[in-house]
Structures are given as structure tokens and as C-alpha cells.
Legacy VTK file of the C-alpha trace (Angstrom):
# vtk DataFile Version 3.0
C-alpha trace
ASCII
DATASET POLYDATA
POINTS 249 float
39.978 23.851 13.524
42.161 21.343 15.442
43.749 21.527 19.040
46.936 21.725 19.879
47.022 17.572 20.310
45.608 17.340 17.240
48.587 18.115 15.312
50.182 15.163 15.739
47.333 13.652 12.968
48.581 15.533 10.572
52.189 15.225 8.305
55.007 17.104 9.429
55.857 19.543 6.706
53.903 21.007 3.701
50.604 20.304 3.630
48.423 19.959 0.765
44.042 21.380 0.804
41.929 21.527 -2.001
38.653 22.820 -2.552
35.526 20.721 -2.555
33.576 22.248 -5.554
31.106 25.227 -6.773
31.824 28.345 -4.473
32.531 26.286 -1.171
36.295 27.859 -0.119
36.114 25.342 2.833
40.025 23.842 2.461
40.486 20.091 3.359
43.752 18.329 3.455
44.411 15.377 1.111
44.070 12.042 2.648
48.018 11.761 2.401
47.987 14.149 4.674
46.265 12.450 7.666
47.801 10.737 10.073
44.878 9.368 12.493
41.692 7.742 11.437
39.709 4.893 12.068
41.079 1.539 11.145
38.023 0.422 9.997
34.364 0.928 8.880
31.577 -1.535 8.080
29.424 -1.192 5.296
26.394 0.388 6.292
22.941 -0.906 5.213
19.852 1.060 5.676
16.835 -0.615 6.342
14.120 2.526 6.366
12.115 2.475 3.514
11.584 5.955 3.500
13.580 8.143 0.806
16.062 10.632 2.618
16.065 8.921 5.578
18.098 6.553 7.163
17.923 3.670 9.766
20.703 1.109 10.701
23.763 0.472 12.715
26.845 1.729 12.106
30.261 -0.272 13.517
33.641 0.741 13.018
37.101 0.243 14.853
39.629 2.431 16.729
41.332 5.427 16.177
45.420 4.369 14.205
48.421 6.385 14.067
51.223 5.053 12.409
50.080 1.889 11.837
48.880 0.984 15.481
46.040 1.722 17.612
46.473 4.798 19.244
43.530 6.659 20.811
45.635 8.870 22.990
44.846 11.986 21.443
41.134 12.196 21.251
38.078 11.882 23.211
35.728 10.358 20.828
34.675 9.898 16.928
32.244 12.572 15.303
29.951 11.588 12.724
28.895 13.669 9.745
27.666 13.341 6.188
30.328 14.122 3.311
29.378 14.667 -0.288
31.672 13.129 -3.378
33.932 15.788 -2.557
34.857 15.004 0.861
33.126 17.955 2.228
31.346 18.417 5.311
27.272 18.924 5.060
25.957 18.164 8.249
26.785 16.354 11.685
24.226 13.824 13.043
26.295 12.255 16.395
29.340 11.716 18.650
30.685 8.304 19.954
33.130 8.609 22.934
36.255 6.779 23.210
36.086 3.663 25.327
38.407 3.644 27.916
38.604 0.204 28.656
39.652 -1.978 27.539
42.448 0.022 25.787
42.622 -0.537 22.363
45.511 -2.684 21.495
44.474 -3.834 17.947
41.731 -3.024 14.830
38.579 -4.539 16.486
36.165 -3.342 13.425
33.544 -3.921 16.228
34.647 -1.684 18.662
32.324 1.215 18.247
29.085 1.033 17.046
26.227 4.096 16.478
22.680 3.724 15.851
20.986 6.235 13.321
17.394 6.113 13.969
15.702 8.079 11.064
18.289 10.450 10.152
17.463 12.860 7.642
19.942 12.756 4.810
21.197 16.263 3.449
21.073 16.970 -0.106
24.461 16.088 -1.628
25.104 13.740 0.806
26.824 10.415 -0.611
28.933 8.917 2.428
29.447 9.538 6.106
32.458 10.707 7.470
34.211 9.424 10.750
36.789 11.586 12.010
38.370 11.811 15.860
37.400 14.843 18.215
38.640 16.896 21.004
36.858 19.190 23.129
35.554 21.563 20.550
37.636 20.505 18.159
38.162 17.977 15.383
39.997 16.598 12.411
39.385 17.899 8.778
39.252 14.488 7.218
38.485 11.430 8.447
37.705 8.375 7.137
34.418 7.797 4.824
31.827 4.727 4.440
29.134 5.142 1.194
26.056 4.478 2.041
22.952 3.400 -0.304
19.388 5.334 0.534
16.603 2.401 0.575
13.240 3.270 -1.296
10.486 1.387 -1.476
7.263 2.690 -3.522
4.337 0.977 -2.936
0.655 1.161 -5.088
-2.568 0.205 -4.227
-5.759 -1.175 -6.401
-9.237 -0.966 -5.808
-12.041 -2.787 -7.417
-15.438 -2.116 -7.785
-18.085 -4.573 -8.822
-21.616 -3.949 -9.884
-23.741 -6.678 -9.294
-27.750 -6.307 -11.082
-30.699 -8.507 -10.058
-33.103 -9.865 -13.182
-36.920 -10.048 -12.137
-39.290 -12.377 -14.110
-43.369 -12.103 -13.284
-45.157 -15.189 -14.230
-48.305 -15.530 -15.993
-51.490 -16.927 -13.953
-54.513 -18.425 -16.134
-57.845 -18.979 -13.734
-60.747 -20.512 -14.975
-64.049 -20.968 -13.382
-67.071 -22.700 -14.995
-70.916 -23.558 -13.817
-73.329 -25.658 -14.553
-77.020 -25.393 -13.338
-79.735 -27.905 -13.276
-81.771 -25.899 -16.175
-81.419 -26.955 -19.539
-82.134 -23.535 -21.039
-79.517 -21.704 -18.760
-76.177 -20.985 -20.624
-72.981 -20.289 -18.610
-69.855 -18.193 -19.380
-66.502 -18.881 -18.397
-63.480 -16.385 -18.564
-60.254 -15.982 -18.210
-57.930 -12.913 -17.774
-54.348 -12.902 -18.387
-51.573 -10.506 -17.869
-48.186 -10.542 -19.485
-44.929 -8.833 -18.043
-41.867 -8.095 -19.294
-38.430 -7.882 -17.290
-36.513 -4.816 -17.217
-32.921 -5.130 -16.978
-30.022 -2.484 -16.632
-26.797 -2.835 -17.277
-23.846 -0.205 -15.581
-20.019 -0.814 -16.829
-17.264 1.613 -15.019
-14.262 2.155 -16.100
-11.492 5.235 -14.905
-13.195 7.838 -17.007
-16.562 6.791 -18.311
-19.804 5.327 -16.681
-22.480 3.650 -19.137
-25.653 2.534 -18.223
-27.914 0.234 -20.620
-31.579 -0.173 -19.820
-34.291 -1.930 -21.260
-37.762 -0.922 -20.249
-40.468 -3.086 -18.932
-43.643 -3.404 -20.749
-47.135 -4.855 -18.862
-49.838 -6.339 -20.979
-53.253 -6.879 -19.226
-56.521 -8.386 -20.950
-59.855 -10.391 -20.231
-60.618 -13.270 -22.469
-64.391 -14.201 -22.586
-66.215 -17.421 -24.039
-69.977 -18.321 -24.199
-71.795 -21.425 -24.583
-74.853 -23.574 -24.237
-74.689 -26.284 -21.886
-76.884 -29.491 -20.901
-77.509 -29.464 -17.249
-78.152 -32.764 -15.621
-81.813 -33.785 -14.578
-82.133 -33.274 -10.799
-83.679 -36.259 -8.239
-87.274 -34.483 -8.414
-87.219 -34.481 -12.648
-86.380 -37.942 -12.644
-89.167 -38.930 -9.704
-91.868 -37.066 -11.898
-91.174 -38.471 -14.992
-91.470 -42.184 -13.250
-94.572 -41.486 -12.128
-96.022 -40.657 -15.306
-95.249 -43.342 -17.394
-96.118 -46.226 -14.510
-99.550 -44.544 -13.725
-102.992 -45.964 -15.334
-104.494 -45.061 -18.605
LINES 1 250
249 0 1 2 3 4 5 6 7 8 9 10 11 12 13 14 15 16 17 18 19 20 21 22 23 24 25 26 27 28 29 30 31 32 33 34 35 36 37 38 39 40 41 42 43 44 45 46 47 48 49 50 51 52 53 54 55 56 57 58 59 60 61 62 63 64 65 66 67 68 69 70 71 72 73 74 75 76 77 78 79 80 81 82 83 84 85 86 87 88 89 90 91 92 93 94 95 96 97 98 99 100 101 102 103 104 105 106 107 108 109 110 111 112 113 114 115 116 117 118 119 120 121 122 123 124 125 126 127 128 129 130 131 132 133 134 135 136 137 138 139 140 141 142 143 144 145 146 147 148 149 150 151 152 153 154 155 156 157 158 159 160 161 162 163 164 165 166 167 168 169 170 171 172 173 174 175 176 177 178 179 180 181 182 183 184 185 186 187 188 189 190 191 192 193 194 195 196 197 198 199 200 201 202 203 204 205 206 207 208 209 210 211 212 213 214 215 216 217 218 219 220 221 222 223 224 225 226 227 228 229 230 231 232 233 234 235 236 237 238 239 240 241 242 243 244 245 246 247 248
């Protein structure tokens, strides 16, 4: 509804409404119609990421009437969402008119509103500014589009597996004696052991999980030799056997 002031935005005469769509019997006049509305709007640019939502200034000028800047009629601007018909969804803030200085021209920078996440109705596909009076306001105003920012973001993840490959070496020892008694054989021996490495192998992937292992296998033995050996004549041998040949027959 509109106040009694309020008639002055409209055309003298025969007015024309129309219907938005679907079952909606709301009647809105034809732009023609309109008298008063903003002189100008900038384009609005929303800068929340979020879908549905919107963050971002909006700026727009003074209220014209025939051509000129007239704000003598109304106290302020409402603020609403409109869908490609023109129809009202939802309101979301109210600017009040500036008082000073008066507005003598179409400063586009006049009047600015923040929207600080505003949920976006469903349907909506501009936003509507139209001039207010007490309780009442204008059906019809003047519209800006507006373009919902989305940004979708993914994320990655790796996994590594990471195996460690143990080799055992093989030790040989060997230990041999000799005694000062020619009819004493010794034995020497040597024991061995033999190891094999066991690796394992795990691949991932998004569905399946293999694992390749090869077992480790431990060989252990004694290997054993015999022989005769000649020991070396001690000091006493060798002082006895002197002493034979250099004594007397």
C-alpha cells in the first residue's frame, strides 16, 4: 500500500498492474507507471564465496521525480529481493534519507548499504530499491541484478608407504692348533649360517590394498676338517739330541 504522499509517484490517470507469475495475484504497476525512483544504482559485486549468500556494498543515488531530484516525499529507500518478474520475495534493510545536504543532483554515491551475509531467497535474481514512508512504500522501484559468487574447493591426500630391506651377513671363524707332539693331529672347523631377506611390498589405491611378501629362509651348518700335522721340536728335544751325538763312544 502507499500513503497519501505517495501518490504523487504514480501517473495521473489509468493505471496499468500485471501479475508476476504461477498463482501469485500480487498486482504491480508497469514501470511506465512510476513516477519516483532512484536515479541510479551501481552494479553490485558479491564477494562471499558461499552459495546463497551475499556480501558487498551496495551504492545508489537519490530519489527523481520528473526528471530532478526530489526526495520530498519519502523518508528513506527500502531494500528487497525481486525475482525476473519484478515481484517482491523478501526485504533485507532500510536506508534513511539524508537530510543534508539536500539533494540537488544524481550523486550515484549518495547512499550506500552494506549486506553482510544475506541469505538470498529462492527465485531471487535482482534487488529492488524503492522509496518509503512510515509504513508504507512504493510497488516498484528500481532493480540492480546481482551475480551469486561460488567457489568449490577440493582437497587431496597422499599416503606413502615406505618398507625397510634387512640383509644378515655371513661370518666364517676359523681356529687351528698346533702342539709340540708329532703324533697329535688337530681339527679345525668352521660353521656358517646363511640368511635370506624378507621383503614386503603394500600398494594402496581408493579401493584395493595388496600386500606382496617374500619369506625369509635361515640356513645353519658346521663344516669339519681333519688332519695330521708336524709339530715343531721344542728347546728340550733339540738340547737332548745335541747331547747325544757330541758324547763319547
Amino acid at each position: 500500500m502507499w500513503a497519501e504522499s505517495l501518490q504523487e509517484c504514480y501517473e495521473s490517470g489509468l493505471t496499468q498492474f500485471f501479475c508476476p507469475m504461477d498463482d501469485d495475484i500480487t498486482l504491480i504497476p508497469m514501470s511506465r507507471n512510476l513516477l519516483c525512483k532512484v536515479c541510479s544504482i551501481e552494479a553490485f559485486v558479491d564477494s562471499d564465496p558461499r552459495a546463497g549468500v551475499l556480501t558487498g556494498r551496495l551504492h545508489f543515488g537519490p530519489n527523481q521525480r520528473g526528471g530532478e531530484a526530489d526526495e520530498s516525499l519519502l523518508w528513506g529507500y527500502r531494500l528487497t529481493f525481486v525475482d525476473a518478474c519484478g515481484a517482491e520475495l523478501s526485504e533485507f534493510g532500510k536506508v534513511p534519507k539524508r537530510n543534508y545536504p539536500p539533494a540537488v543532483c544524481c550523486d550515484p554515491w549518495r547512499y550506500s548499504f552494506d549486506l553482510k551475509s544475506v541469505a538470498v531467497p529462492a527465485g531471487a535474481t535482482a534487488i529492488q530499491i524503492s522509496p518509503y514512508k512510515e509504513n508504507w512504500h512504493l510497488l516498484g522501484g528500481a532493480s540492480v541484478g546481482f551475480v551469486d559468487l561460488q567457489v568449490t574447493s577440493s582437497t587431496t591426500t597422499s599416503q606413502t608407504t615406505s618398507f625397510t630391506n634387512t640383509t644378515a651377513s655371513t661370518t666364517t671363524t676359523s681356529n687351528s692348533t698346533i702342539t709340540g707332539t708329532t703324533t697329535t693331529s688337530t681339527y679345525s672347523s668352521t660353521s656358517y649360517t646363511t640368511t635370506r631377506s624378507a621383503t614386503s611390498v603394500t600398494t594402496l589405491s581408493s579401493s584395493t590394498v595388496t600386500t606382496i611378501t617374500v619369506s625369509a629362509t635361515t640356513t645353519t651348518g658346521t663344516l669339519t676338517a681333519s688332519g695330521a700335522l708336524l709339530a715343531k721340536p721344542d728347546g728340550l728335544s733339540l738340547m737332548l739330541a745335541l747331547a747325544l751325538m757330541l758324547a763319547p763312544i
